[in-house]
CHARMM internal coordinates of N, CA and C (Angstrom, degrees):
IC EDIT
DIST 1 N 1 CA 1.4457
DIST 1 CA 1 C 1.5223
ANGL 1 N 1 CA 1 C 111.25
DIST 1 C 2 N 1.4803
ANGL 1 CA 1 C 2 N 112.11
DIHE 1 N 1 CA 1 C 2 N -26.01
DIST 2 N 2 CA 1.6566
ANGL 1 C 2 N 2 CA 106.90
DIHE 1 CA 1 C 2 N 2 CA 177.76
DIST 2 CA 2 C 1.3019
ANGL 2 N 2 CA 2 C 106.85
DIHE 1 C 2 N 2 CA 2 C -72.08
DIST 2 C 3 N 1.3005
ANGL 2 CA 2 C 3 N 118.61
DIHE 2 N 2 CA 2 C 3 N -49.19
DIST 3 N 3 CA 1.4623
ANGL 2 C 3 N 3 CA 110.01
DIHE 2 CA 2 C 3 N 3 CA -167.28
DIST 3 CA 3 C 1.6405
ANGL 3 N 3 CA 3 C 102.47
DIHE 2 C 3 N 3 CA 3 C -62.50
DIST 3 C 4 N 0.8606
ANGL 3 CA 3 C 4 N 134.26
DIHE 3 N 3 CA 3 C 4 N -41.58
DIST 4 N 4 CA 1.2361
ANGL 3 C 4 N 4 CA 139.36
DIHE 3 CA 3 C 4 N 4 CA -175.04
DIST 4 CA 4 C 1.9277
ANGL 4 N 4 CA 4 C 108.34
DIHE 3 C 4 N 4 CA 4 C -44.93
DIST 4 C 5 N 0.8888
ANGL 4 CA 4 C 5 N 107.46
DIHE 4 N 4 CA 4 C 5 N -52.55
DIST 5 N 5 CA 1.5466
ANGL 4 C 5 N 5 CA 135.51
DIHE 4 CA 4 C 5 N 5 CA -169.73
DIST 5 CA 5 C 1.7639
ANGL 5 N 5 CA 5 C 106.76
DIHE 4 C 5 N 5 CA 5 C -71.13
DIST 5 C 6 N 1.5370
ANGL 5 CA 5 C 6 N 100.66
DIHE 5 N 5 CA 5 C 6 N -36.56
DIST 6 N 6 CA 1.4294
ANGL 5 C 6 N 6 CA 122.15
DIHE 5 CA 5 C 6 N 6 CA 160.68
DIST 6 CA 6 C 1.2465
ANGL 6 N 6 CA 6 C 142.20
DIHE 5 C 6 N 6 CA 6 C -45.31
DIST 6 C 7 N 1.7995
ANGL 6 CA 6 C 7 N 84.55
DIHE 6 N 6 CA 6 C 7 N -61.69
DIST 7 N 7 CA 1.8268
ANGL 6 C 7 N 7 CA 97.47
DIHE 6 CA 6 C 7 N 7 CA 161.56
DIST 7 CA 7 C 1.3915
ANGL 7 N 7 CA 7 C 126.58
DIHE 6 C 7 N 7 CA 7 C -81.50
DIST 7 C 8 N 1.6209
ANGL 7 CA 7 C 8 N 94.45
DIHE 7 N 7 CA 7 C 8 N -9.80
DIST 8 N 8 CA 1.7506
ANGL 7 C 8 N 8 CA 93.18
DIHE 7 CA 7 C 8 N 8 CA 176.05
DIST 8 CA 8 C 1.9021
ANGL 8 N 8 CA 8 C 116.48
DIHE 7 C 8 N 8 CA 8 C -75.79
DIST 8 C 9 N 1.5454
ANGL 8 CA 8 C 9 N 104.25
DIHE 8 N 8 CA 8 C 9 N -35.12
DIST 9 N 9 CA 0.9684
ANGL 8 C 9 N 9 CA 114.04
DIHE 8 CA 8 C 9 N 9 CA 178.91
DIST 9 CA 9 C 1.9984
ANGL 9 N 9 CA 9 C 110.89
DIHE 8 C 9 N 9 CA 9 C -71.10
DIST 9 C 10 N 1.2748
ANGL 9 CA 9 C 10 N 98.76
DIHE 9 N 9 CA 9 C 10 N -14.75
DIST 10 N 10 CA 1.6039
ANGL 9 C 10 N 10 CA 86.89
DIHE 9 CA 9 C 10 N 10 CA -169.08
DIST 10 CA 10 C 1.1778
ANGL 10 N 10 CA 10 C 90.43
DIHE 9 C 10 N 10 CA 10 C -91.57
DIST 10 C 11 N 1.5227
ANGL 10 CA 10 C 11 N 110.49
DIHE 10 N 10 CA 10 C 11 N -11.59
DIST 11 N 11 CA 2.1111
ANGL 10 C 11 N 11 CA 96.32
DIHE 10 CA 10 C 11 N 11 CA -163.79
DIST 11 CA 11 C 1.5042
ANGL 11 N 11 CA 11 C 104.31
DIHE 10 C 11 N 11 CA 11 C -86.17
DIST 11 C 12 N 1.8692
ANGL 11 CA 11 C 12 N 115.70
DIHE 11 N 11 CA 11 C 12 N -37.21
DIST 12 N 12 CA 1.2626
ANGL 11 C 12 N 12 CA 115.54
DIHE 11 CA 11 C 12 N 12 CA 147.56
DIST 12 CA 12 C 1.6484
ANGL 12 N 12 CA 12 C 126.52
DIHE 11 C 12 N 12 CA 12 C -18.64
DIST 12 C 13 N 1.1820
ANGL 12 CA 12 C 13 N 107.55
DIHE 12 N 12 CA 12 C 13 N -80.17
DIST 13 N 13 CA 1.5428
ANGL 12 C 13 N 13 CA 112.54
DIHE 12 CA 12 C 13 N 13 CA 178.29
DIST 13 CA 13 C 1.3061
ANGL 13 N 13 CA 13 C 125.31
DIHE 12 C 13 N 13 CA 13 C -50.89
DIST 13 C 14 N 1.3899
ANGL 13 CA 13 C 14 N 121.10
DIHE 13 N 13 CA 13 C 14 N -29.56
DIST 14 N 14 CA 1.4644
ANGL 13 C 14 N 14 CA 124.49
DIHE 13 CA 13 C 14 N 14 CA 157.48
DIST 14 CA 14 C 1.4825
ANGL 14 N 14 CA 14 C 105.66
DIHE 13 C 14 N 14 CA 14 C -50.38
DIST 14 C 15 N 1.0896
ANGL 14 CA 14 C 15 N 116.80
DIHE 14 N 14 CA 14 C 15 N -74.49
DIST 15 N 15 CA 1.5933
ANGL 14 C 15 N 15 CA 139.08
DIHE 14 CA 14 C 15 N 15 CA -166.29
DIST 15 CA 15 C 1.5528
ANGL 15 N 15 CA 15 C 97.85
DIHE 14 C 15 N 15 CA 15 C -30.87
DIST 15 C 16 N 1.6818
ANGL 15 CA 15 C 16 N 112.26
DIHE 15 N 15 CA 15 C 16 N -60.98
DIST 16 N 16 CA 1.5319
ANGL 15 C 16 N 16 CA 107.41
DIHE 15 CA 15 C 16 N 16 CA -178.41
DIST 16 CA 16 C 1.2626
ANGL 16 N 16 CA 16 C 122.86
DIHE 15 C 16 N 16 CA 16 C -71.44
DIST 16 C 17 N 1.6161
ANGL 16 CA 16 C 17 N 109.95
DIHE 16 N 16 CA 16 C 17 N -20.88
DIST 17 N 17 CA 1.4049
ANGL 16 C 17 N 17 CA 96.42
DIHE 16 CA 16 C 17 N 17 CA 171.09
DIST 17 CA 17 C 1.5370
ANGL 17 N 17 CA 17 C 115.24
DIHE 16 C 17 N 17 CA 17 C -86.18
DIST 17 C 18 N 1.0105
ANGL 17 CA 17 C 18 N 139.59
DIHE 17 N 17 CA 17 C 18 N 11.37
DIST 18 N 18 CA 1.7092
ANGL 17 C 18 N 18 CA 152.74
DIHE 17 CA 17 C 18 N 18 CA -152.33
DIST 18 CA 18 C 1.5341
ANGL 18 N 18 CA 18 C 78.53
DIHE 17 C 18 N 18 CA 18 C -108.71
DIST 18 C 19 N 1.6556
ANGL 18 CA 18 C 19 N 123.90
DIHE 18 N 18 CA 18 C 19 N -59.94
DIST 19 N 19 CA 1.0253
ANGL 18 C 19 N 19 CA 123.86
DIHE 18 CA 18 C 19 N 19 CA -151.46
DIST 19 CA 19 C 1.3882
ANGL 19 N 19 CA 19 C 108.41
DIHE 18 C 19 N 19 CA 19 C -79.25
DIST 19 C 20 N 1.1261
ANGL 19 CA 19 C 20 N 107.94
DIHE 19 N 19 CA 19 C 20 N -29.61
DIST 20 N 20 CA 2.0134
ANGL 19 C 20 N 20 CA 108.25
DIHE 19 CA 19 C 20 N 20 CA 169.17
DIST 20 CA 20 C 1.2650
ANGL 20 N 20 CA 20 C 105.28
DIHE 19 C 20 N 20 CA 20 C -65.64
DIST 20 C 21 N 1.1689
ANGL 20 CA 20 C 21 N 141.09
DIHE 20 N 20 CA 20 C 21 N -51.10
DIST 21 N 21 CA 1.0829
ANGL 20 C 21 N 21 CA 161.14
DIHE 20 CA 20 C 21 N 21 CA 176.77
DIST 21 CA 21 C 1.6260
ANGL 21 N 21 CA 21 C 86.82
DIHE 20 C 21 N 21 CA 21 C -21.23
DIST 21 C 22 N 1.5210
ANGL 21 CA 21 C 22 N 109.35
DIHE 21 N 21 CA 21 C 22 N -79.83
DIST 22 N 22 CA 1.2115
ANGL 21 C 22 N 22 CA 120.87
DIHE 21 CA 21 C 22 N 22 CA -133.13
DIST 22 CA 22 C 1.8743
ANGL 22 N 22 CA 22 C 89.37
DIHE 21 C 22 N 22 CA 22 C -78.75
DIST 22 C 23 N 1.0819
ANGL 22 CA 22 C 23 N 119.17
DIHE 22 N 22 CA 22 C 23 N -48.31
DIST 23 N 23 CA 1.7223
ANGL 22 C 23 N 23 CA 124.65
DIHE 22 CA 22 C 23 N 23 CA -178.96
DIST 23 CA 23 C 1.9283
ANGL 23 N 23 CA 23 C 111.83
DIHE 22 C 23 N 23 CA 23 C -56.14
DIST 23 C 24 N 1.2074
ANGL 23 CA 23 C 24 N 87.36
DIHE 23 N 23 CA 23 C 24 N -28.70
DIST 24 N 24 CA 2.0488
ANGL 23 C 24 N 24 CA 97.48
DIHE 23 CA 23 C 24 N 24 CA 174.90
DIST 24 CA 24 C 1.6458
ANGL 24 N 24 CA 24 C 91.87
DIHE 23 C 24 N 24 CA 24 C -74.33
DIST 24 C 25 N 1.4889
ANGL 24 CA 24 C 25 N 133.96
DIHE 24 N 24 CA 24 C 25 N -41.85
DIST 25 N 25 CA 1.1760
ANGL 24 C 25 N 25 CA 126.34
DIHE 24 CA 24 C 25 N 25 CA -163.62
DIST 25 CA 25 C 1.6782
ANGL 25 N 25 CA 25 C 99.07
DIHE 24 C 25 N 25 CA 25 C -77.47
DIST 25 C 26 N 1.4751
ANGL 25 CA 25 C 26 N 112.77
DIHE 25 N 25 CA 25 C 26 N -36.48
DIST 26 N 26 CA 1.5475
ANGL 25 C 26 N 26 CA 108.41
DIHE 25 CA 25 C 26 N 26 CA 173.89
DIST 26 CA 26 C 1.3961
ANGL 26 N 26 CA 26 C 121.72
DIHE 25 C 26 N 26 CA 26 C -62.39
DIST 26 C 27 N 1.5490
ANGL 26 CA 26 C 27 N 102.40
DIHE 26 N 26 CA 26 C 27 N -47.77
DIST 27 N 27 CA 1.4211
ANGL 26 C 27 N 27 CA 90.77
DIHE 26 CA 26 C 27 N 27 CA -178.33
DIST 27 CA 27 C 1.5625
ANGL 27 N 27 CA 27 C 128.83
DIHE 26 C 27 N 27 CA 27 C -51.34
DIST 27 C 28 N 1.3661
ANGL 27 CA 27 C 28 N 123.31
DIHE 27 N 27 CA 27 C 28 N -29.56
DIST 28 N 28 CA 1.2594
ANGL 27 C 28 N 28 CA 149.05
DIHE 27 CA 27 C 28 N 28 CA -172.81
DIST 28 CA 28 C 1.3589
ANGL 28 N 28 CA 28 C 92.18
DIHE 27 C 28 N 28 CA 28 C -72.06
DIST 28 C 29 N 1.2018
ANGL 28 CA 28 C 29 N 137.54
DIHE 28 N 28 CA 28 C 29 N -58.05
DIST 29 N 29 CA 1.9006
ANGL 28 C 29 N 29 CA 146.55
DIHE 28 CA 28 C 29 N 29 CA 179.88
DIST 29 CA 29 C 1.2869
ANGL 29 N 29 CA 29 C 102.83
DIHE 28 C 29 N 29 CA 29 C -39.60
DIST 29 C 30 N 1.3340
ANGL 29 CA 29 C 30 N 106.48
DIHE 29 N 29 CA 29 C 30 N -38.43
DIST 30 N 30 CA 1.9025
ANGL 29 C 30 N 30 CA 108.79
DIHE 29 CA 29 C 30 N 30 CA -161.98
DIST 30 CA 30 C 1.5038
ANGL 30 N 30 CA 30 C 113.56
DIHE 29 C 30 N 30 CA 30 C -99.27
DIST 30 C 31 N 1.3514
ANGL 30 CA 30 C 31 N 106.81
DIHE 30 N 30 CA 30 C 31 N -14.63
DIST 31 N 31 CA 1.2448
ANGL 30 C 31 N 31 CA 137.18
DIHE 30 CA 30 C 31 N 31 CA -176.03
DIST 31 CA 31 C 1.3268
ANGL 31 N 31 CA 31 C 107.02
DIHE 30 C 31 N 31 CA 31 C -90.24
DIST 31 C 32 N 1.6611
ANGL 31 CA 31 C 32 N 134.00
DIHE 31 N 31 CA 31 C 32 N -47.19
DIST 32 N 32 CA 1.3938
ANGL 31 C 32 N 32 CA 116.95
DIHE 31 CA 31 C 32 N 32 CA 167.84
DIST 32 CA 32 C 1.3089
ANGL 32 N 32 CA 32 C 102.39
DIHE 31 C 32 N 32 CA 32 C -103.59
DIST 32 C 33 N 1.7571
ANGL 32 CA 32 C 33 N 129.42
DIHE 32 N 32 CA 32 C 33 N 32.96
DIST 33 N 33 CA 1.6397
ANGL 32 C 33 N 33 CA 124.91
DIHE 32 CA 32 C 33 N 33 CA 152.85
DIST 33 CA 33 C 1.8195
ANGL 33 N 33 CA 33 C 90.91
DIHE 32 C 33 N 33 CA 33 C -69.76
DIST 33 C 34 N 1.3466
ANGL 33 CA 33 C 34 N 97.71
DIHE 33 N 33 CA 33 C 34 N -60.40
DIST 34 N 34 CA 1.5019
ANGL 33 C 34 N 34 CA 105.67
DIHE 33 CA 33 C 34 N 34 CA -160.14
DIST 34 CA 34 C 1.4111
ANGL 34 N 34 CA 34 C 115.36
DIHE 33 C 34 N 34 CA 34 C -44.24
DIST 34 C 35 N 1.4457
ANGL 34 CA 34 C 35 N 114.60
DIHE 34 N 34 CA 34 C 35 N -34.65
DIST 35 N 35 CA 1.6110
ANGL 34 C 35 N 35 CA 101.26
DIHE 34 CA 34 C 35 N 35 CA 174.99
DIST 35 CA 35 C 1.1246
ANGL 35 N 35 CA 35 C 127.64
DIHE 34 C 35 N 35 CA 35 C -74.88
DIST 35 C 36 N 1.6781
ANGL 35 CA 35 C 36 N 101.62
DIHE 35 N 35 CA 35 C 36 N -23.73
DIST 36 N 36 CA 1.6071
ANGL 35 C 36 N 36 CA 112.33
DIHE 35 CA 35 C 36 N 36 CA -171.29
DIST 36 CA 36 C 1.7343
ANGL 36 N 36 CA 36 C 99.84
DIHE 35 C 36 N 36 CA 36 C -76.62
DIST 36 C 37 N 1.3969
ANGL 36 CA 36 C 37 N 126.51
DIHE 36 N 36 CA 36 C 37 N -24.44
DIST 37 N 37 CA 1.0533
ANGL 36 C 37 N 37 CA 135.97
DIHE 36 CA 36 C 37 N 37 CA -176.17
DIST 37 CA 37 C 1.8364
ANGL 37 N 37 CA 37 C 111.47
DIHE 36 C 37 N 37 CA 37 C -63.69
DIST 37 C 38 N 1.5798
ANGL 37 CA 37 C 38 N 85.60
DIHE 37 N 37 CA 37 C 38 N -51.85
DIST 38 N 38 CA 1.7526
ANGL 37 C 38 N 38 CA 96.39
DIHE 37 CA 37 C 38 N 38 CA -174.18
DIST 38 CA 38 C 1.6740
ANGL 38 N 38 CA 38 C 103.59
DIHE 37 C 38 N 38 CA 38 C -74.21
DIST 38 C 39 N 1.2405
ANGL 38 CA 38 C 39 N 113.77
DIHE 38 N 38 CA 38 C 39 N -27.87
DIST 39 N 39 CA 1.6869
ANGL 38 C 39 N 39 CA 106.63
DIHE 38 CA 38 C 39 N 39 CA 172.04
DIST 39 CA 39 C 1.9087
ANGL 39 N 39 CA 39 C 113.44
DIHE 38 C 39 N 39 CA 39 C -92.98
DIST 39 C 40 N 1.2286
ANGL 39 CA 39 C 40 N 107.11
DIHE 39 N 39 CA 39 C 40 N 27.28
DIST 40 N 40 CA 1.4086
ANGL 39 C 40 N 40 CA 105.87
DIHE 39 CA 39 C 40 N 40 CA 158.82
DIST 40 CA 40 C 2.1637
ANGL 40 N 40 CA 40 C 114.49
DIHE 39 C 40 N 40 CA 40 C 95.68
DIST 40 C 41 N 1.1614
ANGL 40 CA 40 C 41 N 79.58
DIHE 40 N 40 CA 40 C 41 N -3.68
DIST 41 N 41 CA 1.5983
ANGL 40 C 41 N 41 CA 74.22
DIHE 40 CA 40 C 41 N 41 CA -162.52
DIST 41 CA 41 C 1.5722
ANGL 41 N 41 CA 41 C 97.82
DIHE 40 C 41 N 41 CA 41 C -106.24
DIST 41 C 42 N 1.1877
ANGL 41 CA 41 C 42 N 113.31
DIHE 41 N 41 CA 41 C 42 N 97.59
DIST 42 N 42 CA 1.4489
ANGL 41 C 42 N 42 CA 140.40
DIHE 41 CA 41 C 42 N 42 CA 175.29
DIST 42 CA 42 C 1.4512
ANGL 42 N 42 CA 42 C 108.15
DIHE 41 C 42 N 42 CA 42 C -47.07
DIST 42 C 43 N 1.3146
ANGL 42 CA 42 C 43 N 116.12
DIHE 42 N 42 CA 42 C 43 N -71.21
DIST 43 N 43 CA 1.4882
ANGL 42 C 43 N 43 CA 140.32
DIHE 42 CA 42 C 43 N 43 CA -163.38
DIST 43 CA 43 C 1.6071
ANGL 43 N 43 CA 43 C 101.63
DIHE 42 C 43 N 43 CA 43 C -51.62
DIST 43 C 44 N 1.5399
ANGL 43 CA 43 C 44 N 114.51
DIHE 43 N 43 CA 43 C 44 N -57.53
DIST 44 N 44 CA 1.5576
ANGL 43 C 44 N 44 CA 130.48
DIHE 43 CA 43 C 44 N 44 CA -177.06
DIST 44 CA 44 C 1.5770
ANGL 44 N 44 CA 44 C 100.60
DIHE 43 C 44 N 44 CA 44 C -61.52
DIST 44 C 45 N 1.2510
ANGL 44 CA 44 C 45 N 121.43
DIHE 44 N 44 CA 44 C 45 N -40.81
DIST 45 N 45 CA 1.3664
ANGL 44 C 45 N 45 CA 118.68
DIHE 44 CA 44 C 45 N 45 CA -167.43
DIST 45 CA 45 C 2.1244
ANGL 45 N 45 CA 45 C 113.10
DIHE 44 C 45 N 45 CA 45 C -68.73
DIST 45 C 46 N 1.9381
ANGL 45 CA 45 C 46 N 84.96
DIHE 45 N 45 CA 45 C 46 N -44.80
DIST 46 N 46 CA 1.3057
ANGL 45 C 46 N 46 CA 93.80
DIHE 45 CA 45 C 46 N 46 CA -176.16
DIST 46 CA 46 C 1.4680
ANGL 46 N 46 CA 46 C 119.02
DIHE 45 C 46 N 46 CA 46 C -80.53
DIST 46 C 47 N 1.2849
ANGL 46 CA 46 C 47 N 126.08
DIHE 46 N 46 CA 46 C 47 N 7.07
DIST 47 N 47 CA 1.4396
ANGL 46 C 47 N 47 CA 144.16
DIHE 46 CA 46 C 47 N 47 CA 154.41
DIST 47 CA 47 C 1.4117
ANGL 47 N 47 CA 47 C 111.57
DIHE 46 C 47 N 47 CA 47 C -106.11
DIST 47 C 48 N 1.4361
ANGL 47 CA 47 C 48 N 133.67
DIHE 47 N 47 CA 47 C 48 N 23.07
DIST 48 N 48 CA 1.0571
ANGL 47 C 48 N 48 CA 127.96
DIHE 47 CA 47 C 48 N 48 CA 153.19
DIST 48 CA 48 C 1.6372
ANGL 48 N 48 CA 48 C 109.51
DIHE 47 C 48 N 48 CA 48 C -92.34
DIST 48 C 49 N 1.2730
ANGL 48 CA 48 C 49 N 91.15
DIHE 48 N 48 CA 48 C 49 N -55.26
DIST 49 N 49 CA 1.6694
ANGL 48 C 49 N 49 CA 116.23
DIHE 48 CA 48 C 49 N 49 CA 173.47
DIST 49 CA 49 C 1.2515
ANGL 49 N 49 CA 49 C 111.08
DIHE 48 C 49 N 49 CA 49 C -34.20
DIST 49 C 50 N 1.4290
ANGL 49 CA 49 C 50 N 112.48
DIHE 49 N 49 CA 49 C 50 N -39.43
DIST 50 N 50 CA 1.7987
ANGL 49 C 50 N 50 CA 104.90
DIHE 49 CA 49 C 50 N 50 CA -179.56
DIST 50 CA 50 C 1.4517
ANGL 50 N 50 CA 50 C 97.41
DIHE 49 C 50 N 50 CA 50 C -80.88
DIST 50 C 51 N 0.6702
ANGL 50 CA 50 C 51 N 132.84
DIHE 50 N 50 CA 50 C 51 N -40.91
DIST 51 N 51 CA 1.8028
ANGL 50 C 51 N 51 CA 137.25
DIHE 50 CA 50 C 51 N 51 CA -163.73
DIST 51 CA 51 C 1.4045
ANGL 51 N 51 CA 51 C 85.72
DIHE 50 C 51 N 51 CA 51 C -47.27
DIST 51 C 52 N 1.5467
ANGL 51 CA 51 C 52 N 117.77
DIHE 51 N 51 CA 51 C 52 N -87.93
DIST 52 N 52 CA 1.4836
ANGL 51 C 52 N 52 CA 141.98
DIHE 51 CA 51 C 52 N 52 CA -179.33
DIST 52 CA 52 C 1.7481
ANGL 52 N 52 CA 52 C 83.18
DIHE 51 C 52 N 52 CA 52 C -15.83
DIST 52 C 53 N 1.0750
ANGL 52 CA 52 C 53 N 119.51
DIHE 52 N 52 CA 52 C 53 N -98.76
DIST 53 N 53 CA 1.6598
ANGL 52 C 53 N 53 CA 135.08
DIHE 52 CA 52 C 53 N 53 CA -176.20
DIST 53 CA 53 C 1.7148
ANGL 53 N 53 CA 53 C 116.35
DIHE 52 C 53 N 53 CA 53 C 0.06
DIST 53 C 54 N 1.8955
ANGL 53 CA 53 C 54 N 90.76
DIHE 53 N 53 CA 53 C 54 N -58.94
DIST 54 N 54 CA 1.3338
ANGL 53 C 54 N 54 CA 96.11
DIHE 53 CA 53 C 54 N 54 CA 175.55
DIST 54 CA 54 C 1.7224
ANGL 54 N 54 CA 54 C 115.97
DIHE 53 C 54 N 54 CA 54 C -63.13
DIST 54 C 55 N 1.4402
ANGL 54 CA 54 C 55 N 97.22
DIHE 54 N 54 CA 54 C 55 N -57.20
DIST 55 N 55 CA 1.8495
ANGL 54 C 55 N 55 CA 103.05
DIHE 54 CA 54 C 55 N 55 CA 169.75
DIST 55 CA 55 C 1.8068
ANGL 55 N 55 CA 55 C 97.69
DIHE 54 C 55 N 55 CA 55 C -16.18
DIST 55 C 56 N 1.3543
ANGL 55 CA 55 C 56 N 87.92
DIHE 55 N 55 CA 55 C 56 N -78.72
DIST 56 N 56 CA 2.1720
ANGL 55 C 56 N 56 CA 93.56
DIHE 55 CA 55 C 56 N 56 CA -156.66
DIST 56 CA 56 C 1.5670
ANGL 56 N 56 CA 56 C 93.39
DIHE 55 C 56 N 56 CA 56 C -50.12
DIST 56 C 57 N 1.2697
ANGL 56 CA 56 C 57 N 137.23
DIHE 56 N 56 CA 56 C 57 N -30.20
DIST 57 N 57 CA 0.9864
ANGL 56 C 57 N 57 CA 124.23
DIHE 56 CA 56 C 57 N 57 CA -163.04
DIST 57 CA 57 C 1.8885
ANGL 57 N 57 CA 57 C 111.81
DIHE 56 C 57 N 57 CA 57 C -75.32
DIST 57 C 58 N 1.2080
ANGL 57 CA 57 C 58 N 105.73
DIHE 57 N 57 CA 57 C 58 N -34.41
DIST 58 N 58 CA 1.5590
ANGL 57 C 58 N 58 CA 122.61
DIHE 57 CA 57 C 58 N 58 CA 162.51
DIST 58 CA 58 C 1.2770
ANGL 58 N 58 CA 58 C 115.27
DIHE 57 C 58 N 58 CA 58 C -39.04
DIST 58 C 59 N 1.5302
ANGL 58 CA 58 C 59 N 108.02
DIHE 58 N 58 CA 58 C 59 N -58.11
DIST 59 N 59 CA 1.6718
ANGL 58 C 59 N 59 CA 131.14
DIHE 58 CA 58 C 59 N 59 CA -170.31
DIST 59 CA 59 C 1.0161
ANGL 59 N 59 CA 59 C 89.78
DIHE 58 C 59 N 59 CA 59 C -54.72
DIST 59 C 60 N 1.4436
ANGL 59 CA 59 C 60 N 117.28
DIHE 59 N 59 CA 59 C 60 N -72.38
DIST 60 N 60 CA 1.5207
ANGL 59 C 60 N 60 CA 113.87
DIHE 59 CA 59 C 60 N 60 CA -161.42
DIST 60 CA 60 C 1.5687
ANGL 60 N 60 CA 60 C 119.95
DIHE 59 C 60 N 60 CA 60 C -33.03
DIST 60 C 61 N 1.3377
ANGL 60 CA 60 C 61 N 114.21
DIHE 60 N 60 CA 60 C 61 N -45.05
DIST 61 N 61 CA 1.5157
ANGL 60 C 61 N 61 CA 106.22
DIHE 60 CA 60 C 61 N 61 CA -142.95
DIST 61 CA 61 C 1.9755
ANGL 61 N 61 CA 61 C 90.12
DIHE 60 C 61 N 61 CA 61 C -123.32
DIST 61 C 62 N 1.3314
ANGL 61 CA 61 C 62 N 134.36
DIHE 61 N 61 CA 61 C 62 N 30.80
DIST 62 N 62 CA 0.9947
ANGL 61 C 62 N 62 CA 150.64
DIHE 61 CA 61 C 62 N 62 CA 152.48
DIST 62 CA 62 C 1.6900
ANGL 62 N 62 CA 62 C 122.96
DIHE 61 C 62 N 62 CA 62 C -62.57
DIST 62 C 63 N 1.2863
ANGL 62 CA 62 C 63 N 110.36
DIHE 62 N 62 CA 62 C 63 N 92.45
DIST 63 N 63 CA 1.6098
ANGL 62 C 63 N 63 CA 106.55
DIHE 62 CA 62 C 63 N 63 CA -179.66
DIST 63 CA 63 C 1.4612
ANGL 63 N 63 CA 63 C 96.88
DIHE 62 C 63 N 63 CA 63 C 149.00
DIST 63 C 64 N 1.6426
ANGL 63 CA 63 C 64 N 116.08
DIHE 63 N 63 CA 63 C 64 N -172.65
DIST 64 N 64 CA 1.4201
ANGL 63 C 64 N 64 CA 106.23
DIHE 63 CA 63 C 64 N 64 CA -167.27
DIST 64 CA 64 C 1.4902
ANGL 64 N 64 CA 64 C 100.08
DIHE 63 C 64 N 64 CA 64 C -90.34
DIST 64 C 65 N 1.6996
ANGL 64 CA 64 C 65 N 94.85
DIHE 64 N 64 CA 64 C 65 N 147.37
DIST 65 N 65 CA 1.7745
ANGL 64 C 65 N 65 CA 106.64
DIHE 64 CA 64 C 65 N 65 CA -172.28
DIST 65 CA 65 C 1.5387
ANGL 65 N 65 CA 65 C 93.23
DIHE 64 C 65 N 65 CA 65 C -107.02
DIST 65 C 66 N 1.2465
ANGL 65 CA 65 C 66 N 109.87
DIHE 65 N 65 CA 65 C 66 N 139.21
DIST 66 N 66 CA 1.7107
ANGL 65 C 66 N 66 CA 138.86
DIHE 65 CA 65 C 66 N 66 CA -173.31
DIST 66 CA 66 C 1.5117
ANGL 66 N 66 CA 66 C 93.29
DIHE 65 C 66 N 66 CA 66 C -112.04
DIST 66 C 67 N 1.6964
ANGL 66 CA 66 C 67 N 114.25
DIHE 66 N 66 CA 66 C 67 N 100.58
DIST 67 N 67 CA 1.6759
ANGL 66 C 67 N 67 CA 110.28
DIHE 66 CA 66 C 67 N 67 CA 172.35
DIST 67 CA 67 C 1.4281
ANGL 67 N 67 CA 67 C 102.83
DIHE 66 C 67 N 67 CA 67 C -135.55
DIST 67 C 68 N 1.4768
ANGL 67 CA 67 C 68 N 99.84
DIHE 67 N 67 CA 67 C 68 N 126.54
DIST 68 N 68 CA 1.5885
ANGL 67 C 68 N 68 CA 109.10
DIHE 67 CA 67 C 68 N 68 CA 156.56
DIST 68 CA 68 C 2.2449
ANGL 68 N 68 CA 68 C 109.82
DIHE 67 C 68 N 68 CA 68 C 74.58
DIST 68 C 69 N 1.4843
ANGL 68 CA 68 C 69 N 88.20
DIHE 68 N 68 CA 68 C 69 N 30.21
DIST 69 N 69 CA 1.4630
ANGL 68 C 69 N 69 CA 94.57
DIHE 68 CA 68 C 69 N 69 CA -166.34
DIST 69 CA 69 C 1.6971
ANGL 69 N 69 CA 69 C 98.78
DIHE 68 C 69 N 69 CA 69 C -106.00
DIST 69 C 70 N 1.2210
ANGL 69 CA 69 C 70 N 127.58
DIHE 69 N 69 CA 69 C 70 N 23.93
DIST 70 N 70 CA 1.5646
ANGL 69 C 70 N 70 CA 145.07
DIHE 69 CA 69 C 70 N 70 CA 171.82
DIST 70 CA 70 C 1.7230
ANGL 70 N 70 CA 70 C 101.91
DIHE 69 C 70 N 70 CA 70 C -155.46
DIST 70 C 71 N 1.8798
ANGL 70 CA 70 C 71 N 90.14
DIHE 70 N 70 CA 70 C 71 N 85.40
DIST 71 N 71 CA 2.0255
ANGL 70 C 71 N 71 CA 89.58
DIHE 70 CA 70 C 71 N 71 CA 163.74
DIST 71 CA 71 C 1.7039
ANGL 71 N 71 CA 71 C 108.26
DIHE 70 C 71 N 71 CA 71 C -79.10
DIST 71 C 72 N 1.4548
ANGL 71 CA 71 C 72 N 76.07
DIHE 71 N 71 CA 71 C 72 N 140.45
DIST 72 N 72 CA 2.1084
ANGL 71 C 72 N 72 CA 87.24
DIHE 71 CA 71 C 72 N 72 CA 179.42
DIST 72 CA 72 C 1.5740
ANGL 72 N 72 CA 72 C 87.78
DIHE 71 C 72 N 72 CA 72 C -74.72
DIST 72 C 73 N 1.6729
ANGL 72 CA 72 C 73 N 99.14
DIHE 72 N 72 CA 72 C 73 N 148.19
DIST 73 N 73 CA 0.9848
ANGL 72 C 73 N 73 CA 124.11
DIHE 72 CA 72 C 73 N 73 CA 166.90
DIST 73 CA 73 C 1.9928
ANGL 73 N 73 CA 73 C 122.23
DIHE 72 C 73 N 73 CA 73 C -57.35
DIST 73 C 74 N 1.4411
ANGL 73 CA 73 C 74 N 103.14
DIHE 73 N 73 CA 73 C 74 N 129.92
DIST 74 N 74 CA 1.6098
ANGL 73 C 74 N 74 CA 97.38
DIHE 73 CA 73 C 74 N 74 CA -176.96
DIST 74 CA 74 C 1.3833
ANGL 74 N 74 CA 74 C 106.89
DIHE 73 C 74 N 74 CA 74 C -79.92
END
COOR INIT
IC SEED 1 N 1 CA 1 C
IC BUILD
């Protein structure tokens, strides 16, 4: 049962650092939208912005996924 409890906790700690990982990479996305924005270039900015987008979207869903483990009743 320890080891068990072990790997959950180490797989945890991956997970949050995966997830910093990925929000440090966004912030930086939104961060050179904004310059490209303030120096005129729309297009570069608004394809940075999705990048950034995808990043948080990574973050979000980083860690163990629980699917389809309660079937609704027929």
């Amino acid at each position: 049962m320890t080891s068990t409890f072990l790997r959950t906790t180490a797989g945890t700690n991956s997970a949050s650092i995966q997830r910093e990982v990925y929000l440090k990479a966004a912030s930086g996305f939104f961060d050179r939208a904004s310059a490209q924005a303030e120096a005129g270039d729309f297009q570069a900015a608004g394809s940075l912005i999705l990048k950034a987008l995808d990043q948080e979207r990574r973050a979000g869903v980083v860690g163990p996924q629980v699917l389809q483990l309660i079937k609704p009743r027929s």
